[in-house]
N, C-alpha and C positions, 0 to 999 in steps of 0.2 A: 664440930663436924669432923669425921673420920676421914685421915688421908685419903686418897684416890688406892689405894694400894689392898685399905683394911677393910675399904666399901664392903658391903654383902647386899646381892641382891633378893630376890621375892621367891621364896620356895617354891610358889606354885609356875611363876612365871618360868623359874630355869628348869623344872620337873616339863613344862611345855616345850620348851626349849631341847630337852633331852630325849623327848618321844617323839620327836621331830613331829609336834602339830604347831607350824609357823604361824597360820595363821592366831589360833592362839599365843603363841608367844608373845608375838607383836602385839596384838592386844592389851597385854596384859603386862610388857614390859614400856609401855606407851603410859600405863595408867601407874605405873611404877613413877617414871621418870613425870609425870602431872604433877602427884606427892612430892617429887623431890628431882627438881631438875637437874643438880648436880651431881647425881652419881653416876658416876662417868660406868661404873662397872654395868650397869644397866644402860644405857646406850652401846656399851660394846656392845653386850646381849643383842640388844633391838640391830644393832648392824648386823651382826652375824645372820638373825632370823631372816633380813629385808634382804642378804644375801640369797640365801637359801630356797628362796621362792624369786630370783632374778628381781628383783629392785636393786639393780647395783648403783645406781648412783647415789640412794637413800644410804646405802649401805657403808657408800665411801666416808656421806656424811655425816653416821652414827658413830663411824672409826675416830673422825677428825675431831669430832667432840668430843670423844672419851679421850683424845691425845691432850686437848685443852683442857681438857679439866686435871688432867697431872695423873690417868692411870699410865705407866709404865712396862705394863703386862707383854713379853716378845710375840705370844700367839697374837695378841691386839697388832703391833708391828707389820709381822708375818702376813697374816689375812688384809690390812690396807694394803701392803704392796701388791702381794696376791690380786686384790678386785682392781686396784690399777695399771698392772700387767694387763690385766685380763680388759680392760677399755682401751688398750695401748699406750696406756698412759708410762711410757718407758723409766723418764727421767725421774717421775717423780715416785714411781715406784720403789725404783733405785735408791731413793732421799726415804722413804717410808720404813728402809730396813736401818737406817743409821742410828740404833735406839740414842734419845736424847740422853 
């Protein structure tokens, strides 16, 4: 299995992803990660998407699983601090930018 780092996710899922149709994305990054629960680079995906249409709390959750499963990406970083700011989630926001 490929670090968290060399993952690659679904062409068509991040081509959804990229013409910002969320609801597809999530779909399709849902049926991604069904295939293959641990690649964390496809849960970012799904978090950013479950952003994007206000599911922020899904969203924290997609972040926090792509953190455990070891992707180290700073945008992944960035964007959980970002959706936990933005719940007022101050402190842990703050802990969200501290790349491990």
């Amino acid at each position: 299995m490929p670090e968290a780092e060399d993952q690659v996710c679904d062409v068509q899922a991040d081509f959804s992803l990229g013409t910002e149709d969320y609801p597809a994305a999530i779909r399709l990054h849902k049926e991604v990660i069904g295939r293959d629960p641990k690649n964390a680079l496809a849960h970012y995906h799904l978090g950013f998407a479950y952003g994007m249409v206000g599911r922020h709390q899904e969203e924290i959750d997609e972040y926090q699983r792509a953190v455990e499963l070891g992707l180290t990406d700073w945008t992944l970083f960035l964007n959980l601090g970002l959706a936990r700011f933005e719940q007022g989630d101050f402190k842990t926001a703050i802990d969200a930018l501290w790349v491990p």
